[in-house]
Backbone as JSON Lines, residues from 0, in Angstrom:
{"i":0,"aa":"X","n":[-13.79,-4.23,-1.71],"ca":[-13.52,-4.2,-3.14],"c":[-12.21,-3.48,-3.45]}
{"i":1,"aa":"X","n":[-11.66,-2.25,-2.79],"ca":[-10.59,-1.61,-2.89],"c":[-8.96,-2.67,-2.55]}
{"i":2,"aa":"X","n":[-9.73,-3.56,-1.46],"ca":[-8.1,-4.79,-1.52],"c":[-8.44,-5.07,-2.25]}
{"i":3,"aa":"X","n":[-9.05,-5.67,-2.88],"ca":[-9.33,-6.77,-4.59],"c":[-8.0,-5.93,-5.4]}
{"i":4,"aa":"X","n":[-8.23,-4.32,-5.5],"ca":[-7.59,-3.86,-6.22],"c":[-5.95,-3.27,-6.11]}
{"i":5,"aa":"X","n":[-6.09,-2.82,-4.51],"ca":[-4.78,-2.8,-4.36],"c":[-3.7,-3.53,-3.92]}
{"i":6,"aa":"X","n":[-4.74,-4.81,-3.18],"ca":[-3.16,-5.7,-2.82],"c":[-2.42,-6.44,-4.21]}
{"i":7,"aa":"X","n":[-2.98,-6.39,-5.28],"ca":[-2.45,-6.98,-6.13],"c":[-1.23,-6.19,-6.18]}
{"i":8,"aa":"X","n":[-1.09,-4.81,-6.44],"ca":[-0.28,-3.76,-6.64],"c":[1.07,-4.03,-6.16]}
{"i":9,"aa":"X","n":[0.59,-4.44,-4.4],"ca":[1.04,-4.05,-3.59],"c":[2.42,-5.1,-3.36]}
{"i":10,"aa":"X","n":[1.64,-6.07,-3.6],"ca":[2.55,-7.35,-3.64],"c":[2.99,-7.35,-4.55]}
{"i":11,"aa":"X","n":[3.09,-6.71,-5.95],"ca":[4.11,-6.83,-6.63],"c":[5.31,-5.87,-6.63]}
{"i":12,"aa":"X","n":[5.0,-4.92,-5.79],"ca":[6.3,-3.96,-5.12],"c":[7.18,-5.09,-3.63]}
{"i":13,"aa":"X","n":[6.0,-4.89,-2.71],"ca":[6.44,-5.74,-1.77],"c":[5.87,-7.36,-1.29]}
{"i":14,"aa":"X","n":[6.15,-8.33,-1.8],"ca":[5.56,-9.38,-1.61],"c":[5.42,-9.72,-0.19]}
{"i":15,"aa":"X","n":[6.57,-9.66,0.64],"ca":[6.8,-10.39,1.89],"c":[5.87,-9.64,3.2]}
{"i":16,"aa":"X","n":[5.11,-8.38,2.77],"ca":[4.52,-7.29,3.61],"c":[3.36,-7.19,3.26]}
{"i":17,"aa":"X","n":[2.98,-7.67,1.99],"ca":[1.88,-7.2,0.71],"c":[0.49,-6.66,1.83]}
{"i":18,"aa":"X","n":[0.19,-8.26,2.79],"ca":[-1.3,-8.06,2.97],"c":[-0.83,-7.04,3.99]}
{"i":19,"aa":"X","n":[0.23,-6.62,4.75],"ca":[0.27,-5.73,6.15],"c":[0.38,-4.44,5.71]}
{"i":20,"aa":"X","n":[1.0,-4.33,4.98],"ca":[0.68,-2.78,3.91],"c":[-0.69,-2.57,3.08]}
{"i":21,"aa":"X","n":[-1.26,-3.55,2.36],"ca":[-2.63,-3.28,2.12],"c":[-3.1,-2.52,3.28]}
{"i":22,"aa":"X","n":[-2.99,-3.4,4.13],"ca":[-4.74,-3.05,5.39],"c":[-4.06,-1.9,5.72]}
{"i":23,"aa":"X","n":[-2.76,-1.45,5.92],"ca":[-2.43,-0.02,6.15],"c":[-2.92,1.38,5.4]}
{"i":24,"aa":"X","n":[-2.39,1.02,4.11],"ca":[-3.09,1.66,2.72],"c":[-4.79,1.66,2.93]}
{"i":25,"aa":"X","n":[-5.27,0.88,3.14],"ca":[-6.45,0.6,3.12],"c":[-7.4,2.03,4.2]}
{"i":26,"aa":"X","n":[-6.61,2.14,5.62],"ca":[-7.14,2.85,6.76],"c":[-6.76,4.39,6.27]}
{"i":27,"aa":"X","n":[-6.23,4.67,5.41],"ca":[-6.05,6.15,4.56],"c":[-7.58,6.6,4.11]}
{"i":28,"aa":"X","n":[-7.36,7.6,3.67],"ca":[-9.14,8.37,3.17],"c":[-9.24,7.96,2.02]}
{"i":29,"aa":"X","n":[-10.2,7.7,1.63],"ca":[-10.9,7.05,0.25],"c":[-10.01,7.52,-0.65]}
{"i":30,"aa":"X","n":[-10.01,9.19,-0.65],"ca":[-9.52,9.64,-1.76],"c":[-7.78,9.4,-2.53]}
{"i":31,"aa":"X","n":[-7.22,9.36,-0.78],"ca":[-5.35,8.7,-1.31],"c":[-5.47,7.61,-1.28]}
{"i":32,"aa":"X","n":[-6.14,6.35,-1.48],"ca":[-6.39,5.17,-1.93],"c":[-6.39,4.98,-3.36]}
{"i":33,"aa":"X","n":[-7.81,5.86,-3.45],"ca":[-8.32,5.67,-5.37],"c":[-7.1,6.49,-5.94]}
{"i":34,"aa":"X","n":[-6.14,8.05,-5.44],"ca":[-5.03,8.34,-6.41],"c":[-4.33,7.1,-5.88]}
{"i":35,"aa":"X","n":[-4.26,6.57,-5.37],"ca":[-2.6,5.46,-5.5],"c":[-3.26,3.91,-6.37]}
{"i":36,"aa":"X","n":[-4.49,4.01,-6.66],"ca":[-4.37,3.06,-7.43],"c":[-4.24,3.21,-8.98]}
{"i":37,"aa":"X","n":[-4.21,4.93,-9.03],"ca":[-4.14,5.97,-10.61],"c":[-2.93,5.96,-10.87]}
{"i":38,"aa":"X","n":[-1.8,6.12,-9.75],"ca":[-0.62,7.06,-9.64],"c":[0.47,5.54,-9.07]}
{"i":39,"aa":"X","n":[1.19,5.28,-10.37],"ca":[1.74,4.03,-9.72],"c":[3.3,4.46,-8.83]}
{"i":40,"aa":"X","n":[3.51,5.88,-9.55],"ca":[4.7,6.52,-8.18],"c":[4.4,6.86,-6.78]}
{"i":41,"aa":"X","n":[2.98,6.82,-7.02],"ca":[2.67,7.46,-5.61],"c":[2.44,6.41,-4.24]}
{"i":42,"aa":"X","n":[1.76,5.19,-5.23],"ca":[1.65,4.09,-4.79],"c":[3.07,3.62,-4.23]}
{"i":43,"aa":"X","n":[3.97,3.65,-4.84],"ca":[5.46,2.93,-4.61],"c":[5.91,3.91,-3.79]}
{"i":44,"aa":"X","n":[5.62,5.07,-3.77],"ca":[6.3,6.06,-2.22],"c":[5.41,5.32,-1.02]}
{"i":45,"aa":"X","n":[4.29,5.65,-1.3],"ca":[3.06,4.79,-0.22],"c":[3.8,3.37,0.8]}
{"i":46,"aa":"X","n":[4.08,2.81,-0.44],"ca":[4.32,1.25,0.09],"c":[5.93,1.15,0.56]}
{"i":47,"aa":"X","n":[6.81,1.8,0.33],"ca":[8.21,2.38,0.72],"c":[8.16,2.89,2.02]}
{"i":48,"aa":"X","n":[6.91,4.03,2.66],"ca":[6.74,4.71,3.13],"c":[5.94,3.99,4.72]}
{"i":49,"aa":"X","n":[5.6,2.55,4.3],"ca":[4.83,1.74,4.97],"c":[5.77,0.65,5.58]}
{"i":50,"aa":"X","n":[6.32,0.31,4.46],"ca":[7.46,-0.93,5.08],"c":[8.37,-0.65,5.92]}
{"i":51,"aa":"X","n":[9.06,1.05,5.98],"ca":[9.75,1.56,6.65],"c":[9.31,1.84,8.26]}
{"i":52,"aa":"X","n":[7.92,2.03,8.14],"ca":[7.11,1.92,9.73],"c":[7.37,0.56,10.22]}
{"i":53,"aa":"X","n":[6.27,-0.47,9.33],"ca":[6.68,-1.71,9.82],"c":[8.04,-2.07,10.13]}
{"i":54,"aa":"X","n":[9.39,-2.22,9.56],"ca":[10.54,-2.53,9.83],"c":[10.97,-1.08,11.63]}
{"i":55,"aa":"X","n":[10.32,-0.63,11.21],"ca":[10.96,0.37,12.55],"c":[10.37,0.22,13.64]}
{"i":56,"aa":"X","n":[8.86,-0.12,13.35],"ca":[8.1,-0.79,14.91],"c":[8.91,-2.07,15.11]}
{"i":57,"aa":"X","n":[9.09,-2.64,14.78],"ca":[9.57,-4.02,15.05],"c":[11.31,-4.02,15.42]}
């Protein structure tokens, strides 16, 4: 139920990553999930903070 709510978010910051940053976001503790779906700056550091892993593993 929590992707229902955050990949929408997510993909509208990053479309091209959306679902690989969800399931990332997703493996965090309940609690920095539910603030990043409160906290839309925190969310956008989150997903900044995610794409930068992905682009650096690769």
């Amino acid at each position: 139920m929590l992707d229902e709510s955050l990949y929408p978010l997510v993909d509208q910051l990053e479309h091209d990553m959306a679902a690989k940053v969800t399931g990332m976001l997703l493996k965090m503790d309940l609690t920095e999930v539910l603030h990043l779906l409160e906290s839309p700056e925190a969310l956008k550091a989150k997903v900044v903070e995610a794409v930068e892993l992905i682009v650096n593993v690769h």
